[in-house]
N, C-alpha and C positions, 0 to 999 in steps of 0.2 A: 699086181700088174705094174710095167716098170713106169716111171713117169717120162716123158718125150718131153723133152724142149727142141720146138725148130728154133730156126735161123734162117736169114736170106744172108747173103753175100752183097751188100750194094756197091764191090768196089772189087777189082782183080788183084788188088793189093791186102784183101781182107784174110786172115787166118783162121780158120775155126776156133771157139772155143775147146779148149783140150783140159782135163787133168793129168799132170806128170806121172800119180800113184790112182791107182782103180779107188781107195779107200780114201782120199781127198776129197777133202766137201768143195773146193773153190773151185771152180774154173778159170781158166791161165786168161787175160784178152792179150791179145796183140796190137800193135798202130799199126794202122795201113797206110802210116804218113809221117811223114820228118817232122824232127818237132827239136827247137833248142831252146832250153832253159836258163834265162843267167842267173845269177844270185837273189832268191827273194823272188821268181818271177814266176807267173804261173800260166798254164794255159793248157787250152780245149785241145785236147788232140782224137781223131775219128778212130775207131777201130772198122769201120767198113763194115759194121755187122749191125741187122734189125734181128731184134728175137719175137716170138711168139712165147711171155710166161703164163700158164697156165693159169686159169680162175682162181681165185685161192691161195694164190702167191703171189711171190716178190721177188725182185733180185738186187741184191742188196753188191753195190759194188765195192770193194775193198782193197786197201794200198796190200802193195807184194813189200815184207818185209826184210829182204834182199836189196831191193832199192832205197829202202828209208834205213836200213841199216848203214849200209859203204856209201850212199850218194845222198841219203838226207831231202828224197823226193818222197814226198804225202800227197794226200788227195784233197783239193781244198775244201771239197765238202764230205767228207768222210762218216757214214758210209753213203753212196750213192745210192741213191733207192729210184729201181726200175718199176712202175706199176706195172700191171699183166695188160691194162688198155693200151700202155703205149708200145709203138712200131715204126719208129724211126730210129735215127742211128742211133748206136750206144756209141756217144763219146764219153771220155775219162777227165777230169778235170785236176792235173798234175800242178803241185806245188815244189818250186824248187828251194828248202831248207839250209843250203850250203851257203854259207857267207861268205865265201871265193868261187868256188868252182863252176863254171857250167853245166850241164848235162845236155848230151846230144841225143834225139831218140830217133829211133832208123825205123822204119816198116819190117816188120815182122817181130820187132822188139816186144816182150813178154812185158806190160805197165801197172797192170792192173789183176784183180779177182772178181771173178763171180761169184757168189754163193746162192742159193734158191731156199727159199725160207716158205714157211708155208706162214698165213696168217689171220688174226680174225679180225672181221668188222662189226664190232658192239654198234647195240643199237644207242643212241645220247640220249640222256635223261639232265636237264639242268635239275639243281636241288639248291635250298637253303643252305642247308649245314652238310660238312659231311663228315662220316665216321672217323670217329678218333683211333690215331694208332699209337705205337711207342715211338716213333719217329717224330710224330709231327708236322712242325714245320721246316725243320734243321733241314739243311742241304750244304752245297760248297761246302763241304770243309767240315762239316758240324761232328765226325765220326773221328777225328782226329788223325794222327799218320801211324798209329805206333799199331803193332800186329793184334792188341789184345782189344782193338776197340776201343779205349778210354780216350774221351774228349783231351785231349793236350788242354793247359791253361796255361795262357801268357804269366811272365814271369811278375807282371804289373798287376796283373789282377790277385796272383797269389799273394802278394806285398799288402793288399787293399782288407785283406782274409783276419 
């Protein structure tokens, strides 16, 4: 059975959500409202659009890589996570990355992505300890840069060796 996601229109400037290709997981949003960005600057802009996400999902909103490619706009909270209770407007929350340039956005302009993710909700258990892995506690950085995995070591610490 296929999955439906509604939408209402809250706005005559609003665009449906569209995928470009049948095989695309995102959904395209559009602004249903002018929006200009200067350098470093960021802001809410409406797509005119409330959804209905299904029990079970999410909708996880996602920067268009076309944009943060040639213009250097991101999302400032990337990715935007839609829960399935809420039904107000989906706005986008645009970062402007460009250290000269402005960006102008027009209504009907392509800003953002949808994606619909399914997901679970564990039930929480506090605990004392918890299971040891081969990770640990390493994070930021702790995997190093190089393809093979191996931690990098500063060149001060090898000197110390």
């Amino acid at each position: 059975m296929a999955l439906t996601l509604h939408f209402r229109r809250l706005s005559p400037a609003a665009v449906p959500p569209r995928r470009a290709h049948d095989d695309d997981a995102g959904f395209d949003l559009c602004a249903a409202e002018a929006a200009e960005l200067g350098p470093g600057e960021r802001a809410s802009v409406g797509t005119g659009l409330a959804l209905e996400i299904p029990p079970g999902r999410a909708g996880l909103v996602l920067a268009r890589s076309g944009l943060a490619a040639r213009h250097g706009i991101a999302l400032v909270n990337a990715p935007g996570l839609i829960d399935a209770g809420y039904r107000g407007e989906l706005r986008v929350l645009l970062l402007n990355t460009d250290r000269r340039d402005r960006f102008a956005i027009a209504p009907g302009d392509r800003i953002a992505q949808l994606v619909i993710v399914v997901h679970e909700a564990p039930e929480l258990a506090e605990v004392t300890e918890l299971a040891a892995s081969a990770r640990g506690e390493g994070g930021f950085g702790s995997t190093g840069r190089g393809s093979t995995g191996a931690v990098a070591t500063s060149s001060k610490s090898q000197a110390t060796r």
